[in-house]
C-alpha positions, -999 to +999 in steps of 0.1 A: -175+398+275-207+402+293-220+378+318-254+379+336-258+358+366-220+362+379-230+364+413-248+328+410-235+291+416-225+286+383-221+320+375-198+327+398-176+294+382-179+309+348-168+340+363-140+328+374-127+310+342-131+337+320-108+356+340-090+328+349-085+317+313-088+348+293-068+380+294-105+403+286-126+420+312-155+407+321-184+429+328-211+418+351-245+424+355-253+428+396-284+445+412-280+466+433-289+500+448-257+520+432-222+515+411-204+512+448-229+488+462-225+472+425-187+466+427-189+460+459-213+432+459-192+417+426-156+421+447-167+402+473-176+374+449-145+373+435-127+375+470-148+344+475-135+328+445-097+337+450-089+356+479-082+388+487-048+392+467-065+385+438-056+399+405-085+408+390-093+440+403-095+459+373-108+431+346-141+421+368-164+451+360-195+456+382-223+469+356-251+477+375-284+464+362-317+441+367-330+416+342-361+424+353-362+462+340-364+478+306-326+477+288-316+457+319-320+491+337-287+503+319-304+533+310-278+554+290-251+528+294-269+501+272-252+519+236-214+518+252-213+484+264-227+471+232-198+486+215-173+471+240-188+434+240-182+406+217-194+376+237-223+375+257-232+344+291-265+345+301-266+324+329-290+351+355-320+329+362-346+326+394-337+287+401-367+288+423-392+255+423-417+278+437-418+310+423-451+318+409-453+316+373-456+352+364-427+362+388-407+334+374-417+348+335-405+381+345-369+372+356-365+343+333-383+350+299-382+389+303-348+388+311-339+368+284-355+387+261-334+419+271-302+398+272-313+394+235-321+429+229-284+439+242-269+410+217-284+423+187-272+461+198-238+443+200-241+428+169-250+463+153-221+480+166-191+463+172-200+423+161-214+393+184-191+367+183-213+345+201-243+347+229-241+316+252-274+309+264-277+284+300-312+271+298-319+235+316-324+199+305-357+197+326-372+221+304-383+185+293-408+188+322-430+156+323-419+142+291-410+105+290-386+086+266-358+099+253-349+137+246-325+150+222-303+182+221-327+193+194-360+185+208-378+215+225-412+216+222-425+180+222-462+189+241-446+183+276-465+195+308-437+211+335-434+208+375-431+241+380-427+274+371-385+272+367-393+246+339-419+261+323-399+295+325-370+286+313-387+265+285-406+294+273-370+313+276-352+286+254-383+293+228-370+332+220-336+324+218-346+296+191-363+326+173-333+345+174-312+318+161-311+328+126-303+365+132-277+361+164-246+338+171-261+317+194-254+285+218-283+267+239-265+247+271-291+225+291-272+213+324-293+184+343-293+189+385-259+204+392-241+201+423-207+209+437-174+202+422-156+171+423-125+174+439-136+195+468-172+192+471-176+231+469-210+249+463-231+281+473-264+262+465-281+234+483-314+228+462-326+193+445-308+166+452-292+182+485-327+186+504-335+147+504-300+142+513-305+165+544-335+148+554-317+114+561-288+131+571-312+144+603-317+117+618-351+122+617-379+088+601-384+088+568-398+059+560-408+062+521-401+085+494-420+093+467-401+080+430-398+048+412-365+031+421-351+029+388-357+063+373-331+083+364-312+110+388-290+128+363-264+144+382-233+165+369-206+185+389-204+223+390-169+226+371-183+199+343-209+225+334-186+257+338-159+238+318-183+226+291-197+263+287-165+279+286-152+256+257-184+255+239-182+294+237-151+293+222-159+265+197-170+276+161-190+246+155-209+253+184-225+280+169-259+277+166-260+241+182-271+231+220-261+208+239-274+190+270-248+187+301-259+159+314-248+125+331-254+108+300-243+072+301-228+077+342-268+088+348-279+071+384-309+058+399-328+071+426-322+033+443-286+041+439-286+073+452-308+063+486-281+037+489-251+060+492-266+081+513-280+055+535-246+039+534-228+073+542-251+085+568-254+052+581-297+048+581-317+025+565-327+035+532-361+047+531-386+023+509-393+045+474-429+043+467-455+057+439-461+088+442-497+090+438-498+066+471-475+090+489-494+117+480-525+098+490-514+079+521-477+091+535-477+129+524-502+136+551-495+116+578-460+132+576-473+166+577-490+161+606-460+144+627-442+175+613-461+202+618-450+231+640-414+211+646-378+217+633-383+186+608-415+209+590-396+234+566-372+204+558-401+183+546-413+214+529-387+220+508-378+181+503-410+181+486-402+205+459-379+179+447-395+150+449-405+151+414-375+145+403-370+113+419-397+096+396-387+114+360-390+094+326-368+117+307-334+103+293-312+133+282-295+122+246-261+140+250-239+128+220-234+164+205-219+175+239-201+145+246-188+143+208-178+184+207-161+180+246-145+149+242-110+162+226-113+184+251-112+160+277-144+178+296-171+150+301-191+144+337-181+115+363-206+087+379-219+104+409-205+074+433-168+086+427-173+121+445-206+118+463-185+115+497-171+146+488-202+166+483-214+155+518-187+161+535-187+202+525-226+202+528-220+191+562-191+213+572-211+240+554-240+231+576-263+227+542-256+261+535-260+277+569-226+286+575-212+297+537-179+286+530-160+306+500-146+281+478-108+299+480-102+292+517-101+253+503-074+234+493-052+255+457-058+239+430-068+246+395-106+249+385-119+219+372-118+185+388-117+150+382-127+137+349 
């Protein structure tokens, strides 16, 4: 199988269960300079994954590439691997809230469309089972209301350039739906496993946890106190992608990973981190008054200080404190359930997500997830 994105947060968890789990190689698409820089860069990975006595030496295969260059800068490479894969995982993506757009288009909807390109070669040659495609349930942007697994386009304005990206990537892979094997996965904000809290990434919902976790006065935050915050764990999504890619009735289908019926609330989120860092909560306001009123007053106090670049980046994610989407999940949950994959409310392991963002110093000071506790992937359910 071919994955893109291995050396990512949740690439790097889908990494491991296909070698985990399967008995195929995996070959994976890393930048970099040369094939030794290539394997190297993809060995340390999986030393972070398992250890160094690992046993995957010879199944994880370094293919050195860029989803930003023509033929995914395989050059004369591109015709063998298509004969040699069967499966395709697209999960490379810029996860960046503020990438410009075009710089955003070319790593998200260019490299999609290569990833595409490759999967019909593969088709050709030796037969696509099946190209798993990881797009996002915010490609919803602004929408409000419910949306379903099989809306896409509904006239939606987007945040920022991630959403509108990887909306605009979702649209080619619908175009290629009736020629290619395909499956669309939309995860919500994902953050670190259950059982041990473990993550490489400390974006969205992590940033306004930091800010309280400082110390520093917050008084208000921009949201509405009962809009949604949907939240699902790391080894949820990897688990749901691996199972979906194996499922024939998948085929052709796509399914949001999302909270679902466990989705919180930005007033209950505040609350547990108010109650586990032990601050008051701050007051959650409109935005357009904290854009108006608070949003510049706090940029003065800040400016120049420690506090600035956390406000900064905070604000990226503030939108998503006031969203009026409500992700319909029934396919996933339905397709998952005899599985037994399915998300958790994020009160029963929220403690646990702290506690390694603190001992990881909110990503200062990486931790790689095999010098914690043995156990299998996957966590509570």
């Amino acid at each position: 199988m071919f994955l893109t994105g291995a050396t990512g947060f949740v690439g790097m968890e889908l990494l491991a269960r296909y070698l985990e789990r399967t008995d195929r190689p995996v070959y994976a698409l890393v930048r970099a300079s040369d094939d030794r820089q290539a394997a190297a860069r993809l060995e340390r990975t999986v030393r972070g994954l398992f250890g160094a006595d690992h046993p995957y030496a010879h199944r994880a295969v370094a293919v050195r590439g860029d989803l930003t260059t023509p033929h995914l800068g395989l050059d004369g490479r591109h015709e063998p691997l298509a004969e040699q894969v069967s499966e395709i995982v697209h999960s490379g993506a810029t996860v960046s809230f503020s990438q410009r757009l075009g710089t955003a288009r070319a790593i998200n909807v260019d490299g999609t469309r290569r990833v595409l390109e490759l999967a019909e070669r593969c088709a050709q040659r030796g037969g696509l089972r099946r190209l798993s495609h990881i797009s996002t349930a915010y490609i919803s942007g602004a929408h409000r209301g419910s949306f379903g697994e099989d809306d896409l386009h509904l006239g939606q304005q987007f945040h920022n350039s991630y959403e509108q990206s990887k909306f605009e990537a979702e649209r080619l892979v619908a175009r290629a739906r009736g020629r290619l094997p395909t499956t669309v996965v939309r995860p919500s904000i994902v953050v670190g496993e259950r059982h041990t809290g473990w993550t490489s990434s400390f974006n969205v919902l992590y940033w306004p946890l930091r800010l309280l976790a400082s110390g520093a006065y917050y008084p208000a935050v921009p949201g509405r106190p009962h809009a949604p915050v949907d939240v699902v764990p790391v080894d949820y999504v990897a688990d749901a992608i691996f199972a979906l890619s194996g499922t024939p009735e998948a085929e052709g289908g796509t399914y949001h990973l999302t909270a679902g019926a466990d989705t919180s609330t930005v007033g209950e989120v505040l609350e547990l981190a108010a109650t586990r860092f032990r601050r008051r909560a701050p007051r959650v306001i409109a935005p357009s008054v904290y854009r108006r009123v608070l949003h510049p007053l706090l940029t003065r106090a800040s400016r120049g200080g420690p506090y600035q670049r956390v406000l900064e980046r905070a604000e990226l994610y503030f939108p998503y404190l006031a969203m009026g989407a409500v992700y319909d999940d029934r396919r996933a949950r339905v397709t998952l359930r005899t599985a037994g994959i399915g998300p958790s409310p994020l009160h029963r392991y929220f403690d646990r997500l702290v506690d390694f963002a603190v001992a990881a110093e909110w990503g200062r000071r990486p931790i790689p997830r095999a010098s914690l506790a043995a156990g299998s992937i996957g966590g509570e359910r």
